[in-house]
C-alpha positions in Angstrom: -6.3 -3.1 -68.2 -6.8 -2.9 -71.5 -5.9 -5.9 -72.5 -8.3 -7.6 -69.9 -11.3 -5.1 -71.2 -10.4 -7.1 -74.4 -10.5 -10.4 -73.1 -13.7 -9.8 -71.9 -14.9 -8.4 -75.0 -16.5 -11.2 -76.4 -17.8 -11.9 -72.5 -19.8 -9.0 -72.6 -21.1 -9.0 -76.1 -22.0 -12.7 -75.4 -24.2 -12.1 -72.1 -25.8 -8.5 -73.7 -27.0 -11.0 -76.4 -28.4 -13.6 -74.3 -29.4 -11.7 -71.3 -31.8 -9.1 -73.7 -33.3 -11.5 -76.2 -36.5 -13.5 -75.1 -36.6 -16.3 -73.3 -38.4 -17.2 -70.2 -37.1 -14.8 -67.9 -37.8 -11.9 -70.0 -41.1 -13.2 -71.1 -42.4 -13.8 -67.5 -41.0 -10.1 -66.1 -42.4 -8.3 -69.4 -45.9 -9.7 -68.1 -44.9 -9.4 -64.2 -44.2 -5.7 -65.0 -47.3 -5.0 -66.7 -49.9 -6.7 -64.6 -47.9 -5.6 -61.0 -45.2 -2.7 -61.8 -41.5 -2.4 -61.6 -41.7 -2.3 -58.0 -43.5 -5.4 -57.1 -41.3 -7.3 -59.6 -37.8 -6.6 -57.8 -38.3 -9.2 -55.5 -38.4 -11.4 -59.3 -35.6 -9.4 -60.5 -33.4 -10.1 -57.9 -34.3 -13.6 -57.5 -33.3 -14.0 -61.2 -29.8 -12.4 -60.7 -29.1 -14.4 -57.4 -30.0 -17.4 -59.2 -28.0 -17.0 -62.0 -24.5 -16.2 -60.1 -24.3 -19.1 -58.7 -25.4 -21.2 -62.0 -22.8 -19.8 -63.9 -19.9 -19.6 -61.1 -20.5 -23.1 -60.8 -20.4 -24.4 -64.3 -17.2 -22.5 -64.6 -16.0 -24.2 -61.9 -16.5 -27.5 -62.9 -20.6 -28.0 -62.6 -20.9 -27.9 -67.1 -18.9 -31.4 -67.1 -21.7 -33.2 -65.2 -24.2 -31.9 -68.1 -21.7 -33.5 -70.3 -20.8 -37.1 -68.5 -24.7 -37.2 -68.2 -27.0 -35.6 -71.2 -29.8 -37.4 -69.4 -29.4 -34.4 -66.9 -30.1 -31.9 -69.3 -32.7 -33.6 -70.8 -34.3 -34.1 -67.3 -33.7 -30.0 -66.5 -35.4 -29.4 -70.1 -38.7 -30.9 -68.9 -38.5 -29.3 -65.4 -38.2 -25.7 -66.9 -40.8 -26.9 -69.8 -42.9 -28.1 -67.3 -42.7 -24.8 -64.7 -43.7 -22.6 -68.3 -46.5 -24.4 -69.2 -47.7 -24.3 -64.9 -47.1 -20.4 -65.8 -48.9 -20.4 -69.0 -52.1 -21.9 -67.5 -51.5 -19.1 -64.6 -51.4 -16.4 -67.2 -54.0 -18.2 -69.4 -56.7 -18.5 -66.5 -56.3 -14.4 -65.3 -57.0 -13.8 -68.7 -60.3 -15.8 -68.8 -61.3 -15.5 -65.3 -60.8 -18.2 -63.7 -57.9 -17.0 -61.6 -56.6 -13.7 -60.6 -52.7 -13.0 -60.8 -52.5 -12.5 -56.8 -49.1 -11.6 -57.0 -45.3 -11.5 -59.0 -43.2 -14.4 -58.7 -41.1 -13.8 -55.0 -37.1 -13.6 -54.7 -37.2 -17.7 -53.9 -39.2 -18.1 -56.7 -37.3 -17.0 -59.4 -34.0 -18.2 -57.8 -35.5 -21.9 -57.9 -36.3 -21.2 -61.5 -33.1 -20.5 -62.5 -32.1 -24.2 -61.3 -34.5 -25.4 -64.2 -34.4 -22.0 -66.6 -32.7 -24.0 -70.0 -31.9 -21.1 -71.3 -29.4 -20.2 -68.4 -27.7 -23.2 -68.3 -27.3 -23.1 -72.0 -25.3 -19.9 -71.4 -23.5 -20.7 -68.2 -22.5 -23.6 -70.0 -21.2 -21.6 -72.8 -19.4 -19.3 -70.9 -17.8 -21.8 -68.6 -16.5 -23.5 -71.9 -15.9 -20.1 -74.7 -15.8 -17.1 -72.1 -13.4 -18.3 -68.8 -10.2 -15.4 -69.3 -7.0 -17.0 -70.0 -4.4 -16.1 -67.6 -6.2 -16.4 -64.6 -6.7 -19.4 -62.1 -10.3 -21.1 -62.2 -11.5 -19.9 -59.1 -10.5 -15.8 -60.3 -11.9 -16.9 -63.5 -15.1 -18.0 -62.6 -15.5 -15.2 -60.3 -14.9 -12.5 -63.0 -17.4 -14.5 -65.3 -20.0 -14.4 -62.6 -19.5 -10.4 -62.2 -19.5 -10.1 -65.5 -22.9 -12.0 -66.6 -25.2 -10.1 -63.3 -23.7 -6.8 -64.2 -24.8 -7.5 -67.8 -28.2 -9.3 -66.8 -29.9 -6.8 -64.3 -30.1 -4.1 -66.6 -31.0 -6.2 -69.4 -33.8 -8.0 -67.4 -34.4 -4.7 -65.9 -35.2 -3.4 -69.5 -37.7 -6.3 -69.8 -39.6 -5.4 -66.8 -40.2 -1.6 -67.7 -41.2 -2.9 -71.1 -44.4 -4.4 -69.6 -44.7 -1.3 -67.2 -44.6 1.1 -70.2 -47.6 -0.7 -72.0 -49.5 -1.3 -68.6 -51.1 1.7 -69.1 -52.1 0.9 -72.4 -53.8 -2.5 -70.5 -55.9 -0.3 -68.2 -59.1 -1.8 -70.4 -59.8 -5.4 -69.3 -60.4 -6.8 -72.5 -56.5 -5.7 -73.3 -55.4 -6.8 -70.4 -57.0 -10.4 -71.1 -55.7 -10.4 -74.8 -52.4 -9.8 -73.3 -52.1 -11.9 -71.0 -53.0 -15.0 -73.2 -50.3 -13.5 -75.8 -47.9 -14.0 -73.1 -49.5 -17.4 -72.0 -49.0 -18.7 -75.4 -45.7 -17.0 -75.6 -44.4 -19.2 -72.6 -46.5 -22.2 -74.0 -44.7 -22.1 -77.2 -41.4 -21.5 -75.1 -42.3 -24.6 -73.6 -42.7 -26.6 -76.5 -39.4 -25.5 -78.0 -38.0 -27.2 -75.1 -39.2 -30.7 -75.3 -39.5 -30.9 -79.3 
């Protein structure tokens, strides 16, 4: 046992690192939890976590080597997830001016698709797949333990994220903060987006 927990060592530190520094997962709940609540962004939660599994049990199982045979296929999923932040940006960007209203968080589907264009998680299913996989073990048990591993890490992490946004939602009660939030966010995502595709 203990020699597994030390295996995995490096796992876990790994996916507490990725899973609770920003990127566009984090970015998007921090604002679904202050504009809707913790509740009404579970559905996004969830979605994230059930679209992640299957991302990184994948690549450990044999999905990474395409992204290597063909760079043109990361390049191509780069754009994609640019191109769904900017689509969010302009979302976030027009409830802060007016011209929209946010009607509602992103659903479970939603943020599953995402995850199928989200850079930032195949950047670390690809690194886990390649670092992380536990010697010792066939690739199938490998891949599963890997999988287990990075959405027990991720939910609370994300989960942290969300209640982030609900803590200061309070704090957005006046209009005018709620606006001057939202566009910090939209240009939060915006920039995200640009880091992508420079």
């Amino acid at each position: 046992m203990e020699s597994t927990l030390t295996q995995l060592l490096p796992l876990l530190t790994y996916s507490l690192v990725m899973s609770s520094t920003p990127g566009p997962n984090n970015m998007m709940l921090t604002a679904s939890g202050a504009n809707f609540g913790y509740r009404r962004s579970l559905p996004h939660i969830l979605g994230i976590a059930a679209g992640h599994g299957p991302q990184v049990g994948l690549t450990c199982l044999g999905l990474g080597a395409l992204f290597v045979q063909f760079p043109l296929l990361h390049t191509a999923l780069r754009v994609a997830g640019a191109a769904y932040l900017l689509w969010l940006a302009w979302q976030l960007a027009g409830s802060a001016v007016g011209r929209t209203e946010l009607a509602r968080p992103l659903s479970f589907v939603q943020a599953v698709a995402f995850q199928m264009v989200n850079p930032k998680g195949w950047v670390k299913a690809i690194t886990v797949a390649s670092v992380f996989m536990p010697p010792g073990m066939s690739v199938a048990m490998g891949s599963l333990v890997v999988t287990g591993v990075s959405i027990a890490i991720n939910l609370p992490c994300i989960s942290m994220w969300t209640l982030f946004g609900v803590a200061i939602r309070r704090w957005l009660t006046d209009p005018r903060r709620q606006r001057a939030f939202n566009v910090i966010m939209a240009a939060s995502l915006f920039a995200l987006a640009l880091t992508l595709v420079a």
